[in-house]
N, C-alpha and C positions, 0 to 999 in steps of 0.2 A: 270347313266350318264346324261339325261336329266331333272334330278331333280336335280342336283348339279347346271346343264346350268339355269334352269330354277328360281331356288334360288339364282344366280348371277347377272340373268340381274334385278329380282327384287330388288338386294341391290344397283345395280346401278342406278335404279329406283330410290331410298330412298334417294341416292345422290343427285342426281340431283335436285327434289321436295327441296332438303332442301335447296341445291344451291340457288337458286329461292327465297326458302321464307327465307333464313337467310337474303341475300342480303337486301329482301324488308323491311323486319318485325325488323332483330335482333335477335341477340340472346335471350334476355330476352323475344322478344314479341314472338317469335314462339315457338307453343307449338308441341310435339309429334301427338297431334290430325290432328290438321294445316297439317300435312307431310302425316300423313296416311292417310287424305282427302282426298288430290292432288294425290297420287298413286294407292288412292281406295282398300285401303288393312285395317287393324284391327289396334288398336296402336300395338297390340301385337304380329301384323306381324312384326312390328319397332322393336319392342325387339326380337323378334324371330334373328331379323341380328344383331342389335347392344345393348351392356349392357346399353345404356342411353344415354338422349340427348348430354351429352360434349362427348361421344363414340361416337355418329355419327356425331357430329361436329368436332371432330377430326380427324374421318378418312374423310369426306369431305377433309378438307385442308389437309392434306395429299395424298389425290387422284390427289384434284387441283395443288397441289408443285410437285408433281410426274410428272406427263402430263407435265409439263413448263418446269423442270429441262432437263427431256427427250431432251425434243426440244432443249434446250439449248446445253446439251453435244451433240448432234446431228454437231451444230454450231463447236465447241469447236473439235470437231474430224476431222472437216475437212483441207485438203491440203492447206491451205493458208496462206497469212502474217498474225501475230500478228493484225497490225493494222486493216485488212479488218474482220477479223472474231469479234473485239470489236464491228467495227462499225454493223455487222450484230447482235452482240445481242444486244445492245442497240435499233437497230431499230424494231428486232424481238419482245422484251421485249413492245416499245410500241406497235407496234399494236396489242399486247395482250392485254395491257393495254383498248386500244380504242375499238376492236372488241368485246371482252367479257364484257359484262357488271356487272357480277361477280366477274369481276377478282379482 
């Protein structure tokens, strides 16, 4: 059980690091080394979680779309008019925009 915990927060380690350096770098310019730097693990701990860099750049935006959409149906489920729940995700949506630098 604590190796399963503990193989998870490293892959969301791996997310996050790549977060970061896709953001800065690119795709082309970031390499798997680059990730496994910043985390302090092996490249082949990277492959250890993901089949390759478009696999963990894939499941990034997918982690990232996950977490937003969340929040959004969050919005979208609540008691209220039409028009006041747009205006909540419109303005949810930027400050996501603005807050994350990622995003």
């Amino acid at each position: 059980m604590k190796q399963k915990r503990d193989a998870q927060e490293t892959k969301e380690k791996i997310i996050q690091a790549a977060r970061d350096i896709f953001a800065k770098k690119g795709y082309s310019g970031t390499s798997v080394d680059d990730i496994a730097r910043v985390v302090g693990i092996t490249k082949g701990g990277i492959y250890w979680h993901f089949d390759s860099k478009l696999d963990l750049f894939i499941q990034m935006l997918e982690s990232g779309y996950s977490e937003f959409m969340n929040l959004l149906n969050e919005i979208i489920a609540q008691d209220s008019a039409p028009l006041a729940k747009l205006r909540q995700l419109f303005t949810t949506t930027l400050m996501a925009i603005e807050e994350d630098k990622n995003f």
